[in-house]
N, C-alpha and C positions, 0 to 999 in steps of 0.2 A: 540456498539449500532449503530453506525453511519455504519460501513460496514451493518449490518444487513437491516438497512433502502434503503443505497442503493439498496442492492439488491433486497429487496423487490419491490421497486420501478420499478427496472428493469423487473420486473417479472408481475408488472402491477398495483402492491398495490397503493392506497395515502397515506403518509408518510408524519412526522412531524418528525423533531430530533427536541431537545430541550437540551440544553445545560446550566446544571446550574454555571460550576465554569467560573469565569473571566478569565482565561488562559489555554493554554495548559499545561500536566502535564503528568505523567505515563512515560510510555515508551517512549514517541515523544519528552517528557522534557529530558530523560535522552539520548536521540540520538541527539539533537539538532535538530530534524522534519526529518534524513538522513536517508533513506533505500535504501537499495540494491537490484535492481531485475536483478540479475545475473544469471545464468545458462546455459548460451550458448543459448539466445536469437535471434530471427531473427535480431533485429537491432542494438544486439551488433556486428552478423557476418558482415552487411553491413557495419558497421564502421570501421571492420578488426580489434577488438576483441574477440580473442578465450577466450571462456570458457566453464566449463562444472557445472553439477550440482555437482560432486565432489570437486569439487573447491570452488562450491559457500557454499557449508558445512563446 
């Protein structure tokens, strides 16, 4: 919901998230909030990390 709102927002909507639970939980509880945007990125190259999207699979 909340990517949805962003985007909407982006795109020109007014937006409300509302958030009922007192924590995070789902997926972001079970990563501890970590994701990886890997795939052989421009500012992984400027850091002189290689990678590709096979890799990031």
């Amino acid at each position: 919901g909340a990517c949805a709102a962003l985007e909407a927002r982006r795109a020109g909507a007014d937006v409300l998230v509302v958030e009922r639970a007192s924590g995070g939980g789902g997926a972001s509880a079970m990563s501890s909030g970590i994701f990886y945007l890997g795939g052989g990125t421009a500012v992984q190259k400027a850091a002189g990390y290689e990678d590709t999207p096979d890799e990031m699979y």
